[in-house]
C-alpha positions as CSV (number, residue, x, y, z in Angstrom):
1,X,-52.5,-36.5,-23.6
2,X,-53.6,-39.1,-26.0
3,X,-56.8,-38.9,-27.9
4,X,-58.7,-40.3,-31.1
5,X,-58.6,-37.7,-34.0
6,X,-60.3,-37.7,-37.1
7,X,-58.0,-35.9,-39.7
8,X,-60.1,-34.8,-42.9
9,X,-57.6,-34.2,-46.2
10,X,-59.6,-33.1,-49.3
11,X,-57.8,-33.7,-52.4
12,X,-57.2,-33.9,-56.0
13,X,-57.6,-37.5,-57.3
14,X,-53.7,-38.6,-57.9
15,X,-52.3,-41.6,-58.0
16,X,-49.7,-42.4,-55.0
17,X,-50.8,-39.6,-53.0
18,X,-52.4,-42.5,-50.7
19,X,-49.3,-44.3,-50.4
20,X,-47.6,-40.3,-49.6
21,X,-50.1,-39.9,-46.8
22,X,-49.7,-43.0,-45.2
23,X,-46.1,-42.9,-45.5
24,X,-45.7,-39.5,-43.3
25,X,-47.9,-41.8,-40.5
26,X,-45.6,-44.4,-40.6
27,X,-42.2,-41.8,-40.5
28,X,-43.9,-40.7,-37.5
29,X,-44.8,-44.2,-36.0
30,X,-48.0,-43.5,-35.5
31,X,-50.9,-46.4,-36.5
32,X,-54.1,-45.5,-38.6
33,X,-56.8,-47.1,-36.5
34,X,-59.4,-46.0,-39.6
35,X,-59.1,-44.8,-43.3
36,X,-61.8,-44.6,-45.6
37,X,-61.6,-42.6,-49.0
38,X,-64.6,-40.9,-51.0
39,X,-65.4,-38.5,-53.4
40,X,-67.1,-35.0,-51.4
41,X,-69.5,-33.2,-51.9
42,X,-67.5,-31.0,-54.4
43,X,-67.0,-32.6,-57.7
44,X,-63.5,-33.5,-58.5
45,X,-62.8,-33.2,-54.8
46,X,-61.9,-36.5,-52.6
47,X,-61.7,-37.1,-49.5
48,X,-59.8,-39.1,-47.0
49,X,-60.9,-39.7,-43.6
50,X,-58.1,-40.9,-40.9
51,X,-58.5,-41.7,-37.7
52,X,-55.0,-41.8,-35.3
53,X,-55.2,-42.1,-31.8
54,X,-52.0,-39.6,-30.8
55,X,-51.5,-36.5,-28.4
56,X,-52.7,-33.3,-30.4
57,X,-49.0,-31.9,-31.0
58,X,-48.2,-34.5,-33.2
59,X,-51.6,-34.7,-35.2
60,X,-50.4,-30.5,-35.7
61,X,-46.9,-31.8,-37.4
62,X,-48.6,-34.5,-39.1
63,X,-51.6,-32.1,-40.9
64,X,-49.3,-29.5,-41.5
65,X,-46.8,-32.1,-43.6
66,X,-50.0,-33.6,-45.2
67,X,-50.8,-30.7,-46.2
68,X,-47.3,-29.9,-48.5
69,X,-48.7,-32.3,-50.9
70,X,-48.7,-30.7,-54.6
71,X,-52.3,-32.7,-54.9
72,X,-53.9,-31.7,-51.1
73,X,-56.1,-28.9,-51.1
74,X,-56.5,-28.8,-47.0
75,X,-56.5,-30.9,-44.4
76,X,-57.7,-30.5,-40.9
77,X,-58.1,-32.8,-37.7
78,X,-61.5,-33.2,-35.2
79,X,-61.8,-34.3,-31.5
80,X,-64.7,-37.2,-32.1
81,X,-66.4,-34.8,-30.1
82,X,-66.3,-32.3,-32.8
83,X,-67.3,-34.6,-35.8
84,X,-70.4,-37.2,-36.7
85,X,-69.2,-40.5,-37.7
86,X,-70.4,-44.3,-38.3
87,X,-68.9,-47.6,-38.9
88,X,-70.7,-50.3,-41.3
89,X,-70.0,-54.2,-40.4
90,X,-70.9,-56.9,-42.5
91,X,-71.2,-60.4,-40.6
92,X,-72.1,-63.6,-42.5
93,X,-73.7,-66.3,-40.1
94,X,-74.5,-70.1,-40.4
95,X,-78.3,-70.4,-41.1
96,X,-78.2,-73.7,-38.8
97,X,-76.7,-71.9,-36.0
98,X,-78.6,-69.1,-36.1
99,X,-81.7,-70.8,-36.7
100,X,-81.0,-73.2,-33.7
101,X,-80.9,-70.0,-31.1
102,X,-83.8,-67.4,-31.0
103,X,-81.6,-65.1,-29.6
104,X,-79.8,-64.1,-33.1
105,X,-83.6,-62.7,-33.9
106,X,-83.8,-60.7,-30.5
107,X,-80.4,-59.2,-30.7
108,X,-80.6,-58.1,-34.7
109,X,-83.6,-56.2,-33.2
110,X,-82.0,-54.6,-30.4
111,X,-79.3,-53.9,-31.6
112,X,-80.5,-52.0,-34.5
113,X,-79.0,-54.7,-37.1
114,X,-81.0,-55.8,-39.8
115,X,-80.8,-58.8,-42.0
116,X,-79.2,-58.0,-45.9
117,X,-79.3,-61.7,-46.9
118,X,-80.9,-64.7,-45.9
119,X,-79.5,-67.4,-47.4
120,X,-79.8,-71.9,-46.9
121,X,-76.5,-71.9,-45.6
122,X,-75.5,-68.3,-44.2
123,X,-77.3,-65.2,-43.5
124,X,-75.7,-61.7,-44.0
125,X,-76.1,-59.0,-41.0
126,X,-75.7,-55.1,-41.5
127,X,-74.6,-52.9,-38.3
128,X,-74.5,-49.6,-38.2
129,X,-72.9,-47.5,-35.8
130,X,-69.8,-46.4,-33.6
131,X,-66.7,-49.6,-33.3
132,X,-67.8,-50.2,-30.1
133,X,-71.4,-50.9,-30.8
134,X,-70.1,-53.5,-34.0
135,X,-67.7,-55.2,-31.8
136,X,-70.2,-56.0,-29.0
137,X,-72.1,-57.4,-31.9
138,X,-69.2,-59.4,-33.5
139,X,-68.6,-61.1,-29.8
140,X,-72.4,-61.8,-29.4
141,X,-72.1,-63.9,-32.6
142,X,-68.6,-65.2,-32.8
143,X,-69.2,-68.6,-31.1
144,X,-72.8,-68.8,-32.9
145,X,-71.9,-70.0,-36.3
146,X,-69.7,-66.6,-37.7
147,X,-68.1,-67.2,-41.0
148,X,-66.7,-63.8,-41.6
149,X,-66.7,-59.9,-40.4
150,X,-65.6,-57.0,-42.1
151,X,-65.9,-52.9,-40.5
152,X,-65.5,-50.2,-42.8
153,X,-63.2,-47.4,-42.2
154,X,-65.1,-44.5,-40.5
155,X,-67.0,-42.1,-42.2
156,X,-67.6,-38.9,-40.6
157,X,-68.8,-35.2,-41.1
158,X,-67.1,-32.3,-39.3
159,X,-69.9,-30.6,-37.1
160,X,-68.5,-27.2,-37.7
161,X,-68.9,-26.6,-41.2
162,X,-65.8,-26.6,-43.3
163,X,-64.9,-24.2,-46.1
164,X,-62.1,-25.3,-48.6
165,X,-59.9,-22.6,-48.0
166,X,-57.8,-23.1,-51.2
167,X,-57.7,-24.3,-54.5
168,X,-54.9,-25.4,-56.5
């Protein structure tokens, strides 16, 4: 069965070893729906956070291959059950659109957004949450005056907590 999986890989800091990991994705043909990379909360430590939509027995081969890297200290994979996550989105907005429908101020409430920028021309909104909760957002605005979106990659902590098992 198919599911969403959020595959944690803690990690030296090497050059190419993104480029490795994505590659054994792409052997697999299998599509990253989300990456996002970060130092942890262990110094010299990074991590990458990869989300894959794919039936468990492949996330298995593809964690255990991830996981030959020279530079990998571990890497494990989540249900979304099993981890916390958000997404930021960033949408710029015409000030004379938005201006000329009260309902921009309503929704930014409702919807938990709140206003970085306010600009002559544009006005920058930050959301906060799960994909589905920025992309209701992003369709609210799209035909009132949107200039551009960007979603980060998720960003997500394992519930149970994880020991680094390894060093190299």
């Amino acid at each position: 069965m198919i599911q969403s999986f959020t595959i944690s890989i803690f990690s030296e800091n090497s050059i190419g070893l993104l480029h490795r990991i994505t590659s054994i994705f792409t052997k697999r043909h299998l599509s990253i729906e989300s990456l996002n990379t970060s130092e942890s909360e262990q110094e010299s430590v990074f991590r990458f956070t990869v989300v894959v939509k794919a039936e468990e027995e492949l996330v298995q081969k593809i964690v255990k291959q991830i996981e030959k890297q020279v530079e990998v200290i571990q890497a494990v994979y989540h249900l979304d059950e099993e981890t916390v996550f958000q997404e930021i989105a960033l949408y710029k907005l015409s000030t004379e659109k938005a201006s000329e429908n009260n309902l921009v101020e309503r929704l930014i409430r409702d919807s938990h957004a709140r206003i970085l920028s306010m600009e002559p021309e544009y006005m920058i909104i930050e959301k906060t949450g799960h994909k589905e909760e920025t992309q209701e957002l992003l369709e609210f605005l799209r035909p009132l005056g949107l200039k551009e979106f960007v979603r980060s990659g998720r960003v997500s902590v394992i519930r149970p907590k994880i020991e680094l098992q390894k060093e190299r």
